[in-house]
N, C-alpha and C positions, 0 to 999 in steps of 0.2 A: 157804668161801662157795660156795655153788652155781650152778650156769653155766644163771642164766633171766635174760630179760628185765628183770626187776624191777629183779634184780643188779644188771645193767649199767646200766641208769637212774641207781641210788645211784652208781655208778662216775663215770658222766659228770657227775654235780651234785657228784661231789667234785670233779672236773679243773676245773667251772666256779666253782667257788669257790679253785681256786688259781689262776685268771686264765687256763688253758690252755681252747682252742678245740678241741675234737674233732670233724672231719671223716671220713667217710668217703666216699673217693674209688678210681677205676682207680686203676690203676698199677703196675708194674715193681718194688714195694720187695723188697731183700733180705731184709726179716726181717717183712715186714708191714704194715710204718709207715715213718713219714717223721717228723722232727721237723723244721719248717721253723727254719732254723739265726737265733739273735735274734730268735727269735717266738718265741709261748706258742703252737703252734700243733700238733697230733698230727692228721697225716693215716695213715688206718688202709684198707687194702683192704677196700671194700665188697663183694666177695664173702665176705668171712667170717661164718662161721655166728655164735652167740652167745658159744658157748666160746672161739672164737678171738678173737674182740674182746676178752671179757673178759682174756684171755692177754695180748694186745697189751699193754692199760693196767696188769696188775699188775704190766710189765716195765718200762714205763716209769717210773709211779709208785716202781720202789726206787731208779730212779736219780735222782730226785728228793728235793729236802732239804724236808723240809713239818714247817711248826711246826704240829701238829696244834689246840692252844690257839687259833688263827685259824680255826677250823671250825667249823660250826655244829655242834649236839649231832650231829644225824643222821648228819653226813661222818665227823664223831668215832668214832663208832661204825665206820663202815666202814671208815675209816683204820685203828682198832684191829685190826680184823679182817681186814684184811688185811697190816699186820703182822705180826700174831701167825702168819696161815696163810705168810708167806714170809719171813719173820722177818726184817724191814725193821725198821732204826735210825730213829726219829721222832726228830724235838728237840722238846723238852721245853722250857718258859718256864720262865727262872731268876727 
């Protein structure tokens, strides 16, 4: 996946279809982000450029359990696609 604008758009209508809120805000994070702890909540340093956003969320998204079946086709796609480039375990509907 390539590190534009666009990208990252499909990025964050994935996160908003798994109920998570992407903010970008200051701040102090160690690694870029914050996940507000019992919140669906990814605050991400608004100084980062595009490549580094999209960094941020394909880190968090592996650590995340996403039954890709609950996605619209479009997030489908991206989901696929960005397993495949970081080779993230999806669940699958039995």
């Amino acid at each position: 996946m390539k590190y534009t604008r666009n990208n990252l758009k499909k990025l964050e209508t994935l996160f908003k279809e798994l109920d998570y809120t992407v903010r970008y805000e200051k701040g102090n994070f160690q690694s870029g982000y914050c996940i507000v702890e019992n919140k669906k909540i990814a605050v991400i340093n608004k100084f980062f450029d595009v490549e580094a956003r999209m960094n941020v969320l394909f880190e968090i998204i592996a650590g995340l359990e996403v039954n890709a079946e609950l996605l619209t086709d479009a997030s489908q796609k991206v989901y696929k696609e960005v397993s495949r480039q970081f080779k993230i375990n999806h669940v699958e509907e039995e």
